[in-house]
GUVOLUM-649070 format. One line per 2 residues: number of its first residue (from 1); their letters; for each residue x, y, z of N, C-alpha, C, O. Coordinates in pm, whole numbers, plus 50000, padded with zeros to 5 digits. Layout:
// residues N
NUM) a) X/Y/Z/X/Y/Z/X/Y/Z/X/Y/Z; ...;
END
This chain:
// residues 292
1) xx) 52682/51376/50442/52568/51293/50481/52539/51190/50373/52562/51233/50260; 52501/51082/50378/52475/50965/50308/52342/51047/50221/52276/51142/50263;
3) xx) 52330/50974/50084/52219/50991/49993/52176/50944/49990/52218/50840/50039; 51986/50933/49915/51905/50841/49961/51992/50727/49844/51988/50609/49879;
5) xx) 52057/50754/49732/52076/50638/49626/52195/50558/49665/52240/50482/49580; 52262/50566/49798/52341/50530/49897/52231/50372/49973/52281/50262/49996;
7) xx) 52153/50392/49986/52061/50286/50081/51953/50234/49988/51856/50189/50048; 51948/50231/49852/51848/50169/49756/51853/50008/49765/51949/49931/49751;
9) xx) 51711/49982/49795/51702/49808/49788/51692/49781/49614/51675/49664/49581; 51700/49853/49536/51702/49788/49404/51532/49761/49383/51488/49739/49270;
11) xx) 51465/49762/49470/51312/49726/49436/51264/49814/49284/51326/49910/49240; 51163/49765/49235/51081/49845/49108/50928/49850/49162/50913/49853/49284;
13) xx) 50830/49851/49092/50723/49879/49121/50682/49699/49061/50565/49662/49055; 50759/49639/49035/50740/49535/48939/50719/49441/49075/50628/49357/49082;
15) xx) 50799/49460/49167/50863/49397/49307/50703/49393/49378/50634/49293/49360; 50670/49471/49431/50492/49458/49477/50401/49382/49519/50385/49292/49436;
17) xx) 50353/49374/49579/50246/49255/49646/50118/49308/49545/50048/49214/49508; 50076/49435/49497/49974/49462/49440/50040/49569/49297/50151/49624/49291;
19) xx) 49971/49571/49234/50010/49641/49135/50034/49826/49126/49977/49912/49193; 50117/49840/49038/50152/50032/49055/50153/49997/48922/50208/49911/48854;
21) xx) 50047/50121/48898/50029/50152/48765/50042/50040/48652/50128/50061/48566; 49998/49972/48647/49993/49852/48551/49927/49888/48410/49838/49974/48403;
23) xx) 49979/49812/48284/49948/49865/48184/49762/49853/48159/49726/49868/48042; 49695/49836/48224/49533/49847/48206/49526/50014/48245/49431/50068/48187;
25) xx) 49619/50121/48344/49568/50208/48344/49626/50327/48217/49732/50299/48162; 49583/50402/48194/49575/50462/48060/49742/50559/48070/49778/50616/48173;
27) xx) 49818/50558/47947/49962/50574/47972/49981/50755/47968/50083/50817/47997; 49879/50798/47934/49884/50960/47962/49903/50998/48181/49951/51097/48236;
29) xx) 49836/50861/48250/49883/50898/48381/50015/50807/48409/50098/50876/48470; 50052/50704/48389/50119/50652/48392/50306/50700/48464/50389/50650/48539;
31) xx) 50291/50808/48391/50441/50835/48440/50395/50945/48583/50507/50962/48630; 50332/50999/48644/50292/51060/48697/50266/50942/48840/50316/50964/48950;
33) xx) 50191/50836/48816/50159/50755/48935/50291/50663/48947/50287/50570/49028; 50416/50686/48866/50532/50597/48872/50589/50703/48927/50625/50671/49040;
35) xx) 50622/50838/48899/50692/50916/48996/50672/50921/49147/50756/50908/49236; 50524/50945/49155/50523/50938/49308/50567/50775/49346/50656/50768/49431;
37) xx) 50514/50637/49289/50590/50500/49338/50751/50520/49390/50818/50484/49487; 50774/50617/49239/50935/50583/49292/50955/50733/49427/51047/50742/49508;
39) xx) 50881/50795/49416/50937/50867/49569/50907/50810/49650/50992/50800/49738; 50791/50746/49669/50731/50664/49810/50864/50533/49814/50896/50475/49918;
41) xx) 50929/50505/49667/50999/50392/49728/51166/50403/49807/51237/50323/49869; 51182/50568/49760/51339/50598/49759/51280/50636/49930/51351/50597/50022;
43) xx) 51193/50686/49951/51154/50679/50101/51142/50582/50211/51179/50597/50327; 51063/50445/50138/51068/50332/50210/51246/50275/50227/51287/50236/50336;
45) xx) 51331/50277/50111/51450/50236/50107/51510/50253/50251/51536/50162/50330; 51534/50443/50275/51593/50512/50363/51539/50465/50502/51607/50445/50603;
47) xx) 51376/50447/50487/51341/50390/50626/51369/50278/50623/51361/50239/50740; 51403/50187/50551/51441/50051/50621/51548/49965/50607/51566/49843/50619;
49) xx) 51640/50095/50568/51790/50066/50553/51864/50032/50689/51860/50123/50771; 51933/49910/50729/51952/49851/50863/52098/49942/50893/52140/49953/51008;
51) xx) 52180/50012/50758/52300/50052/50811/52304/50207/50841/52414/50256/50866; 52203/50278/50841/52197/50414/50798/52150/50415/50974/52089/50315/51013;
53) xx) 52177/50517/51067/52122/50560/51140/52002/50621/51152/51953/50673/51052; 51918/50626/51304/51768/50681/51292/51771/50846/51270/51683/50925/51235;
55) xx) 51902/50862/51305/51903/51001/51274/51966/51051/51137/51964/51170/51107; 52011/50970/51070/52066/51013/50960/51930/50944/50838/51915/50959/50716;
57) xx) 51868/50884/50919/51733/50841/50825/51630/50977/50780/51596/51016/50668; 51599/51030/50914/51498/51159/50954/51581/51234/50883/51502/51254/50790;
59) xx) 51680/51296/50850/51777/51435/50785/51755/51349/50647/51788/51437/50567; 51729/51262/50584/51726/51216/50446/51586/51246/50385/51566/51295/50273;
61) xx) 51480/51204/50488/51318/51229/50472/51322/51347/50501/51230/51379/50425; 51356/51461/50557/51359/51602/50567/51395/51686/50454/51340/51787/50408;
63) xx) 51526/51607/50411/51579/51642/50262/51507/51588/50128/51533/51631/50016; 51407/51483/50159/51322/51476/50037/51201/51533/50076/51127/51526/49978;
65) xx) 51144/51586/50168/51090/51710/50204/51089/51884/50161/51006/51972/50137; 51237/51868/50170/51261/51984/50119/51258/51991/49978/51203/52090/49930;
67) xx) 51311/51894/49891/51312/51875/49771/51185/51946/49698/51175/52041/49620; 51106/51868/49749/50934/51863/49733/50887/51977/49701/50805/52007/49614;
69) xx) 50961/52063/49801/50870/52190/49808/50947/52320/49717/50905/52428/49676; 51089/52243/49709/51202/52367/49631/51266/52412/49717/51273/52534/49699;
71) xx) 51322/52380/49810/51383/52476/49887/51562/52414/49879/51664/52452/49937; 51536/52308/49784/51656/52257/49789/51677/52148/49673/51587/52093/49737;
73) xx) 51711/52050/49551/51704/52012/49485/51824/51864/49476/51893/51813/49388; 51797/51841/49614/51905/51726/49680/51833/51555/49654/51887/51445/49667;
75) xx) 51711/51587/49620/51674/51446/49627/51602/51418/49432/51493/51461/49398; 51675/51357/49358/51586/51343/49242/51475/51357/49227/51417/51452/49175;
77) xx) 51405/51200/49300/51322/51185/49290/51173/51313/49330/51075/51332/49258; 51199/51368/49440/51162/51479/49492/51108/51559/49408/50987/51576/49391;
79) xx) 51240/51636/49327/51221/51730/49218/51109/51694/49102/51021/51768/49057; 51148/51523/49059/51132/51476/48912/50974/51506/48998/50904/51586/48935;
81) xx) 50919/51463/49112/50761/51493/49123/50703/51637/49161/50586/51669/49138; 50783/51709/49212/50732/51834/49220/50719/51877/49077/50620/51947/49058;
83) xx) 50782/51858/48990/50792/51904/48877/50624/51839/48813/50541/51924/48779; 50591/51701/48803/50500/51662/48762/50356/51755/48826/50276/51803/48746;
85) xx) 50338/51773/48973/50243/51774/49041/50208/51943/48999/50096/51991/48982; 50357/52022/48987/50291/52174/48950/50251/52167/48798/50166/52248/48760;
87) xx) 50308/52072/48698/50239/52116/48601/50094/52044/48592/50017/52093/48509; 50053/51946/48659/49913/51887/48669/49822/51987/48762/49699/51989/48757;
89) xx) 49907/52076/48853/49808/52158/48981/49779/52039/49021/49685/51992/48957; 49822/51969/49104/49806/51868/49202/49875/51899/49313/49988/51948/49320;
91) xx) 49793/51864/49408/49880/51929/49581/49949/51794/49626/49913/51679/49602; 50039/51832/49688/50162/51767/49712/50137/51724/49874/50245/51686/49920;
93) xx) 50053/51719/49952/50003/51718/50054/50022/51537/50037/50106/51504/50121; 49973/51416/49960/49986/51321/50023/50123/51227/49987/50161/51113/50017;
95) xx) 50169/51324/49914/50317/51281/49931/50355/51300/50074/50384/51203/50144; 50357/51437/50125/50399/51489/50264/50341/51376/50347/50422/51328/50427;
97) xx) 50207/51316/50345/50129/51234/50406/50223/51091/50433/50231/51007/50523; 50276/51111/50326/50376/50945/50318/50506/50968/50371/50554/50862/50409;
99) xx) 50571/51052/50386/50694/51095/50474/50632/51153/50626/50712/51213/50699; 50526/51140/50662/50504/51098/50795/50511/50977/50789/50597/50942/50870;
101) xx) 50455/50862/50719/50451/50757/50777/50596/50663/50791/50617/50559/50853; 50710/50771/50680/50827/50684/50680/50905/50711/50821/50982/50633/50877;
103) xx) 50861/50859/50867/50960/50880/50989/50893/50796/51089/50966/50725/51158; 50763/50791/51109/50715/50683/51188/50786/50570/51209/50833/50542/51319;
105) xx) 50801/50479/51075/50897/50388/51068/51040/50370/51115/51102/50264/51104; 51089/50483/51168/51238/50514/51171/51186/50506/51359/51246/50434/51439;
107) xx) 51090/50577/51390/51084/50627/51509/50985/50521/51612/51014/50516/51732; 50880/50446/51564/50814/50415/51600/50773/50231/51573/50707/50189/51477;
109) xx) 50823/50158/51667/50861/50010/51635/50736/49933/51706/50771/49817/51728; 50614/49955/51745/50527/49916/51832/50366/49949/51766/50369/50058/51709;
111) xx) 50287/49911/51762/50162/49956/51787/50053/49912/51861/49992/49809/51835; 50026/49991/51954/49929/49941/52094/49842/49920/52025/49891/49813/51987;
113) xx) 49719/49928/51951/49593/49891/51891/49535/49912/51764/49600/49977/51683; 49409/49861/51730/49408/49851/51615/49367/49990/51546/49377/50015/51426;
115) xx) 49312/50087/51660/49318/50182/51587/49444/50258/51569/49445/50355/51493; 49553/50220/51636/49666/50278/51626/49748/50279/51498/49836/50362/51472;
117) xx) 49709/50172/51416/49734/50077/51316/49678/50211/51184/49730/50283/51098; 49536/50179/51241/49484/50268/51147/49523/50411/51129/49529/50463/51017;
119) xx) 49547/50473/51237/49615/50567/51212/49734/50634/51143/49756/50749/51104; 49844/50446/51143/49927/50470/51051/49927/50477/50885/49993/50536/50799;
121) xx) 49802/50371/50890/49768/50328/50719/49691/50471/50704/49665/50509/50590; 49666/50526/50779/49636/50688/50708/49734/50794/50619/49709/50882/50537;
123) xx) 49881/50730/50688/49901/50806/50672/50032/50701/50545/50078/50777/50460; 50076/50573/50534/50153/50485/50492/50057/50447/50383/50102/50463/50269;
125) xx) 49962/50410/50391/49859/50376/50318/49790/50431/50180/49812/50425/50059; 49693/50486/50269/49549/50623/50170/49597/50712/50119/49519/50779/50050;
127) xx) 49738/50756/50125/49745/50889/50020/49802/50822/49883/49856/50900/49806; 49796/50701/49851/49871/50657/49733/49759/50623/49700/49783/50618/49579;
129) xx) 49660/50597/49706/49493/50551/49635/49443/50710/49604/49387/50731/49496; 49464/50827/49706/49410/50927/49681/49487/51050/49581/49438/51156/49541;
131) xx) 49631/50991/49557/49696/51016/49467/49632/51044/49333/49581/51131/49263; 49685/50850/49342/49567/50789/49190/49450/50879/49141/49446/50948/49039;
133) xx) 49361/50862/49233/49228/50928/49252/49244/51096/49179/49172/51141/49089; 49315/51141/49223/49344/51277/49188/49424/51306/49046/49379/51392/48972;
135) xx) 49532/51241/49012/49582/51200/48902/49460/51181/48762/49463/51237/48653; 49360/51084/48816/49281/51087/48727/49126/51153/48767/49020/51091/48755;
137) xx) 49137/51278/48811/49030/51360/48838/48941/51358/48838/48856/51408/48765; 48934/51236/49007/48840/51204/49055/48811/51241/49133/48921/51271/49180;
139) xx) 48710/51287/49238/48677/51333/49326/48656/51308/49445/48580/51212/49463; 48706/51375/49565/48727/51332/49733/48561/51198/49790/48543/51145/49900;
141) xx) 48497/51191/49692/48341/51134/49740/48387/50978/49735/48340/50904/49822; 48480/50923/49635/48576/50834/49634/48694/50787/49742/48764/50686/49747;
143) xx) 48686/50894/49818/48838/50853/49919/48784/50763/50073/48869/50718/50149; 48649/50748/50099/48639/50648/50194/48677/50514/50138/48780/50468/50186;
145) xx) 48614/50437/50044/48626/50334/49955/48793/50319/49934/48871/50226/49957; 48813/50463/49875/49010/50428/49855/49075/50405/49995/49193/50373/49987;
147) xx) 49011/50416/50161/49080/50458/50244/49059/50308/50280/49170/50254/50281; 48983/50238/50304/48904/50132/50331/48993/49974/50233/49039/49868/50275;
149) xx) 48984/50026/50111/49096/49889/50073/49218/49957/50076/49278/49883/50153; 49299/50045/50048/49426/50070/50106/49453/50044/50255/49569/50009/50277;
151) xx) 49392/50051/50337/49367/50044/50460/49417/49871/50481/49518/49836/50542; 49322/49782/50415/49341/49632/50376/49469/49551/50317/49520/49449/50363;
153) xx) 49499/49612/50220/49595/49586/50087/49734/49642/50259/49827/49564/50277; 49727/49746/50339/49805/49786/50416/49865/49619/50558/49969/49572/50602;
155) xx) 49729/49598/50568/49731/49528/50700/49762/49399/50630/49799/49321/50718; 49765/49341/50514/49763/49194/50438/49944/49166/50439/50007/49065/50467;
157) xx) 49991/49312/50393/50127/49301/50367/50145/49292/50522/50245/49225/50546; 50106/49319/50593/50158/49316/50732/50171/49189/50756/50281/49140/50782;
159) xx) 50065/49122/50750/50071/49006/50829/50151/48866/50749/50191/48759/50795; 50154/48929/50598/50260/48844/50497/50395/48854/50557/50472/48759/50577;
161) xx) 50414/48966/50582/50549/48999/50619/50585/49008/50752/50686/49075/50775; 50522/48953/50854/50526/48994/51004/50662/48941/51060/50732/49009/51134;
163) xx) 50696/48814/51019/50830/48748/51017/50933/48836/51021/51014/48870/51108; 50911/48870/50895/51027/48960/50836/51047/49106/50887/51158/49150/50917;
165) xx) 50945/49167/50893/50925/49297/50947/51052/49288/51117/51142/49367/51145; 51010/49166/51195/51023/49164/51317/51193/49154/51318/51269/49233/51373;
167) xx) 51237/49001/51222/51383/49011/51238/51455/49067/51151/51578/49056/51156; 51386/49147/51046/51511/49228/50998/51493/49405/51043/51584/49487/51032;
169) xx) 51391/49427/51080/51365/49594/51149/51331/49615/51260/51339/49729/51304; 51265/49473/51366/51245/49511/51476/51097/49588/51497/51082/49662/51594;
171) xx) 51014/49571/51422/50902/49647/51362/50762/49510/51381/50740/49404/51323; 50707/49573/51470/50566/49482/51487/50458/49570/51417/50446/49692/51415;
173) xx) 50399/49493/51370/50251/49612/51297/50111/49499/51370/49992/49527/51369; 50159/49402/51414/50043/49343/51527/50054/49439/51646/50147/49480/51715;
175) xx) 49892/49460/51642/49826/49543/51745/49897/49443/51895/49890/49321/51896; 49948/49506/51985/50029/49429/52117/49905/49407/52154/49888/49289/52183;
177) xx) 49802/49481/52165/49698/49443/52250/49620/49323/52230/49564/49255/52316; 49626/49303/52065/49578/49139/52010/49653/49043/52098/49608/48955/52172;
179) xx) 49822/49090/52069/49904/48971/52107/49898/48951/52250/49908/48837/52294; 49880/49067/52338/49841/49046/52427/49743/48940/52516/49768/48864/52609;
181) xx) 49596/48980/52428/49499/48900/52469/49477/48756/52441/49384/48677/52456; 49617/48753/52389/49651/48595/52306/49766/48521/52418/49792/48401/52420;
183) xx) 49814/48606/52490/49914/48597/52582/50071/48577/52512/50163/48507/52556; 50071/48619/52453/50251/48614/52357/50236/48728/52314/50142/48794/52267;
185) xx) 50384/48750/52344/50445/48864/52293/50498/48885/52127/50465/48823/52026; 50581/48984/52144/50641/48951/51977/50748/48910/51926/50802/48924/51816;
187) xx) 50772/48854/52028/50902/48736/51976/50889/48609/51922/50967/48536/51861; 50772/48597/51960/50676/48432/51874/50726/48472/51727/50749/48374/51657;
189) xx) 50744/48579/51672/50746/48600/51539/50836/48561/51492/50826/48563/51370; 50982/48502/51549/51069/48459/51548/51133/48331/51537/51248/48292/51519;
191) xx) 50965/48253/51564/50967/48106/51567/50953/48044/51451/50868/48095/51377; 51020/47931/51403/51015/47895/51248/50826/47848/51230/50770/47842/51121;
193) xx) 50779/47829/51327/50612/47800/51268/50534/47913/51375/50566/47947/51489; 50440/47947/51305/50343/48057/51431/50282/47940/51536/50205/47854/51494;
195) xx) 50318/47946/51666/50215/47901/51724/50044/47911/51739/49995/48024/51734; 49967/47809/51755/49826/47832/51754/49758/47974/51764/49678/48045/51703;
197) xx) 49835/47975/51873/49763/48143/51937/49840/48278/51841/49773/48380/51825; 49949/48273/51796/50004/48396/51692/49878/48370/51542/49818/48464/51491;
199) xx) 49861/48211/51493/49776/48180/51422/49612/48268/51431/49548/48338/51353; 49595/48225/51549/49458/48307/51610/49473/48453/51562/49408/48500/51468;
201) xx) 49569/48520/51638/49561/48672/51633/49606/48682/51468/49558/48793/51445; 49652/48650/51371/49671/48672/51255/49503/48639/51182/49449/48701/51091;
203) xx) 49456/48539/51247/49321/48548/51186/49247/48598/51187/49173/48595/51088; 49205/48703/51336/49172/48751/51377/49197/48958/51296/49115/49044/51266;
205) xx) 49307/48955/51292/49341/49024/51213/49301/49036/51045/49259/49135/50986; 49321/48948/51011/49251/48921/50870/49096/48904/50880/49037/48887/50773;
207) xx) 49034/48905/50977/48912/48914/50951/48856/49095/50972/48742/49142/50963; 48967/49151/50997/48925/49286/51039/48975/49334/50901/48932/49438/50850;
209) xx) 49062/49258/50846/49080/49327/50690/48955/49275/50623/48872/49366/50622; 48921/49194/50581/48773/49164/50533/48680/49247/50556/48631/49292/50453;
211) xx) 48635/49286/50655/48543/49433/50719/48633/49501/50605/48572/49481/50500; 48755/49577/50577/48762/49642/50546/48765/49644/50366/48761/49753/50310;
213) xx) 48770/49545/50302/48779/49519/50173/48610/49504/50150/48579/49517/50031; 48512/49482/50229/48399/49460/50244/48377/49615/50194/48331/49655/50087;
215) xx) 48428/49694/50317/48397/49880/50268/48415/49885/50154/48316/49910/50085; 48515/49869/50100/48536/49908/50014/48518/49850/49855/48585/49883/49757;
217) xx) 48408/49755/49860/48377/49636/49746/48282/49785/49615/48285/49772/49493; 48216/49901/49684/48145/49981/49540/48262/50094/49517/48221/50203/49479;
219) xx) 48396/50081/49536/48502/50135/49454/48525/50144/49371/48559/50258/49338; 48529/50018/49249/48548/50056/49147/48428/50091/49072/48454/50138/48961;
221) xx) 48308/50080/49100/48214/50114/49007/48176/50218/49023/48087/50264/48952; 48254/50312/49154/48209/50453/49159/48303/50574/49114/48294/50695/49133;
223) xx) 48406/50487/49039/48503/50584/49013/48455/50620/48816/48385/50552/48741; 48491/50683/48804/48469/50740/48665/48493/50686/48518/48421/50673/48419;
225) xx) 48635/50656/48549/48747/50625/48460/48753/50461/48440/48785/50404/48544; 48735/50402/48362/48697/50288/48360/48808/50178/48346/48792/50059/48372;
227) xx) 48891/50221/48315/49073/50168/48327/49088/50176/48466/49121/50070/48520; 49068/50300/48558/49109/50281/48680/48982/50160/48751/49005/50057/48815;
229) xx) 48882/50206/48722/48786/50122/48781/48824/49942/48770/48822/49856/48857; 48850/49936/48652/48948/49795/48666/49075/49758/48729/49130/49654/48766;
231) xx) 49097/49869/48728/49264/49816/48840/49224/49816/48952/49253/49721/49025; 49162/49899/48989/49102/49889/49150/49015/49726/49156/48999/49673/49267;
233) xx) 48976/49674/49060/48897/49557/49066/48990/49434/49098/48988/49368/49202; 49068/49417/48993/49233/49346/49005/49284/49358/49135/49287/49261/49211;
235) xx) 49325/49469/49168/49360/49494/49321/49267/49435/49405/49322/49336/49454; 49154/49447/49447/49101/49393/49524/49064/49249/49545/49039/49190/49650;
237) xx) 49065/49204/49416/49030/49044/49368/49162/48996/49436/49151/48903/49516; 49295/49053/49410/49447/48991/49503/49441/48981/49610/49494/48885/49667;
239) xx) 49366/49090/49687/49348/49147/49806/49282/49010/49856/49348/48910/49881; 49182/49018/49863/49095/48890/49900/49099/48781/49875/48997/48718/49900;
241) xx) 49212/48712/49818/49243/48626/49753/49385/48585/49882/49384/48495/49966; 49484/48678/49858/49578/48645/49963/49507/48682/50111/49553/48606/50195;
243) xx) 49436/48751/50152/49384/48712/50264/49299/48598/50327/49299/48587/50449; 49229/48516/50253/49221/48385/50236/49298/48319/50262/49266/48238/50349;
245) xx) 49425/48309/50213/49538/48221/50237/49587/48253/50374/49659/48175/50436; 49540/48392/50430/49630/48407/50537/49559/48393/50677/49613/48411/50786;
247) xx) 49408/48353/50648/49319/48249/50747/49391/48076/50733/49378/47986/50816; 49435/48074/50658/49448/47892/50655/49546/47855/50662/49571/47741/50701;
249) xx) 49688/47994/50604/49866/47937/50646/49926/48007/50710/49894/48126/50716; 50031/47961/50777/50143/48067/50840/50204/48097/50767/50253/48043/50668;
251) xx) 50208/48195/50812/50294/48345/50731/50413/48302/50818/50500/48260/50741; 50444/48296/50909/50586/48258/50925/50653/48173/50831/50745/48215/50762;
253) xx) 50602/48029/50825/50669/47912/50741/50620/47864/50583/50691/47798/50508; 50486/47912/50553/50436/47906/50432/50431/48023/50307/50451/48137/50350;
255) xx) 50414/48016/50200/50434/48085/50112/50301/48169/50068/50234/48114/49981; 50262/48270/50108/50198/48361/50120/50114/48437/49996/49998/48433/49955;
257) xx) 50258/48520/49953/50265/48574/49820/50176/48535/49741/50106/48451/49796; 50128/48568/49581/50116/48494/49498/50259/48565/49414/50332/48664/49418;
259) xx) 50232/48396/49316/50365/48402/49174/50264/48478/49060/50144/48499/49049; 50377/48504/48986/50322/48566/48845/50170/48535/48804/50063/48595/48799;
261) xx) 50224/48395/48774/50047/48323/48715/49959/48331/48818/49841/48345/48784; 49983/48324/48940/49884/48320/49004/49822/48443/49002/49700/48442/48990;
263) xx) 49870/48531/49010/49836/48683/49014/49740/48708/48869/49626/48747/48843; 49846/48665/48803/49805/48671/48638/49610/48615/48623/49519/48681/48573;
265) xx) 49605/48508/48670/49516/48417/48686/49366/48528/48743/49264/48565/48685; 49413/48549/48863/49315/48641/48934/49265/48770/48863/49150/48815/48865;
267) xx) 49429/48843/48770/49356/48950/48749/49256/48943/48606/49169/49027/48580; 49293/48810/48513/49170/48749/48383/49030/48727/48491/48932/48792/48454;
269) xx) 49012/48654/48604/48917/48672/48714/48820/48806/48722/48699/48826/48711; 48916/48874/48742/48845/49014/48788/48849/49075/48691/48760/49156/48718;
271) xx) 48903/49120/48538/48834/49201/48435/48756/49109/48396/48660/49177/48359; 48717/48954/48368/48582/48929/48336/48447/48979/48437/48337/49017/48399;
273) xx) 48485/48968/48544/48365/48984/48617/48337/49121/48625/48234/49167/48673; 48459/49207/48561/48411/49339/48602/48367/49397/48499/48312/49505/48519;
275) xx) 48378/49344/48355/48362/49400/48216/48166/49336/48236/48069/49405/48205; 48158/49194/48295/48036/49159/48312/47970/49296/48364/47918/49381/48291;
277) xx) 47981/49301/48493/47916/49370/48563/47885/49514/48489/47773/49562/48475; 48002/49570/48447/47973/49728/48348/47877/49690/48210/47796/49770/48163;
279) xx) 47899/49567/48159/47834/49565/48022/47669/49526/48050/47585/49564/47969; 47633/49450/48168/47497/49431/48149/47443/49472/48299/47345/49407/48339;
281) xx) 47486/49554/48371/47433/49636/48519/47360/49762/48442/47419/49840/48367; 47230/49768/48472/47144/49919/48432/47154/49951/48313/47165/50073/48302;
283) xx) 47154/49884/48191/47089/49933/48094/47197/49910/47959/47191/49961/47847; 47310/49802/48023/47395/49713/47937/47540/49826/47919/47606/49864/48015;
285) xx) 47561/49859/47801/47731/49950/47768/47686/50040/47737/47765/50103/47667; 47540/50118/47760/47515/50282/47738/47575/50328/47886/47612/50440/47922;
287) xx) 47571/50204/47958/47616/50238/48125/47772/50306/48164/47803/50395/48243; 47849/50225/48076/47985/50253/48141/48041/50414/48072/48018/50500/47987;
289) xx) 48131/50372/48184/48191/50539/48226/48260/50562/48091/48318/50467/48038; 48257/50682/48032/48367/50751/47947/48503/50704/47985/48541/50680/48100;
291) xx) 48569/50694/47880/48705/50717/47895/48825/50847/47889/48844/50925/47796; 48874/50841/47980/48969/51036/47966/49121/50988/47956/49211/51072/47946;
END
């Protein structure tokens, strides 16, 4: 049977629309939130490898399944995190959470609505914020807020990538029922410019991510750890930043992304405003959180 290091896109965590583990969060978690990146990525690889069969995809995610749990020691990456998670006592549950969402991917090329959507970013999504979260021993009172911009940061890459998703996997993550009520199907995605109406339903879409980056705007000030509380700030400042762009350009023919500096740019943005906000909110720097 083919291995997952057989179908590797070469990606890093460096590759990213949003940041994994970036040096603002503190380097005692660091290798711990890069193990699970790199399992979630040797997973994404296998699901969206165009030469590997759907069935030889599912027996690869089964086998880093098994890995996980010990019953077999076939997948590196697998091991290198089971190994991390028993000596932290961390449950391994939203790893499992993320190999549902990869077989999804293998199995499931459509989504009728938007809660259908959501259902997936439950499961593709929120367990890599609730990871984090747990990594730095924080507590479940935090995981609406984490579910809410993961949820966002989920649907942004969607619609960056909808092009791409369509002609290289065959994979719509537009709700049909949007495209529907727009009257086009999903082959518009195929067209070198979005027509008006794909324009519409992408905006339309991005305004339902806004609701959701909206939820989730007292995240970082409710988390503990004040390194994470800034990355979550950074993250979200990108977040809302490329969704902006993706009210005003096509994602089919325009450039979406941000570059280095631009990114760079946003995240000097968001630790000033967020060092503001901790140093003089309720009673100035007796306020902010300990560091662990």
């Amino acid at each position: 049977m083919t291995t997952p290091d057989a179908l590797r896109s070469g990606k890093t965590h460096r590759d990213e629309n949003f940041p994994v583990a970036s040096l603002i969060i503190h380097p005692r978690h660091r290798e711990a939130i890069l193990a699970f990146y790199r399992f979630a990525r040797t997973a994404d690889d296998v699901a969206d490898n165009p030469s590997a069969s759907p069935a030889e995809k599912l027996k690869l995610l089964d086998s880093m399944a098994a890995s996980l749990t010990g019953e077999n020691d076939a997948v590196a990456e697998s091991v290198r995190l089971r190994g991390l998670l028993l000596a932290r006592r961390l449950t391994a549950q939203h790893a499992f959470d993320l190999l549902e969402a990869f077989r999804r991917d293998v199995t499931k090329l459509r989504y009728k609505s938007w809660s259908e959507l959501m259902d997936y970013c439950r499961y593709s999504a929120m367990p890599v914020g609730r990871f984090v979260l747990d990594v730095h021993g924080e507590t479940s009172d935090s995981w609406p807020y984490n579910d809410a911009l993961c949820a966002a940061l989920q649907v942004i890459n969607h619609l960056q990538d909808c092009r791409k998703d369509y002609r290289q996997l065959n994979r719509v993550y537009l709700p049909l029922e949007d495209l529907k009520a727009a009257r086009i199907g999903p082959e518009v995605l195929d067209h070198p410019f979005a027509p008006p109406a794909l324009l519409a339903v992408i905006r339309i879409l991005a305004a339902r991510a806004v609701g959701l980056l909206e939820e989730s705007r007292p995240f970082a000030d409710r988390v503990r750890d004040l390194r994470l509380g800034l990355e979550i700030d950074v993250i979200r400042t990108l977040a809302e930043n490329l969704n902006r762009r993706l009210m005003t350009r096509d994602p089919l023919h325009d450039r979406v992304h941000h570059t280095k500096s631009e990114a760079a740019a946003l995240a000097v943005v968001a630790t000033t405003r967020f060092a503001g906000r901790r140093l003089f909110s309720r009673g100035g720097s007796s306020s902010m959180v300990r560091q662990r």
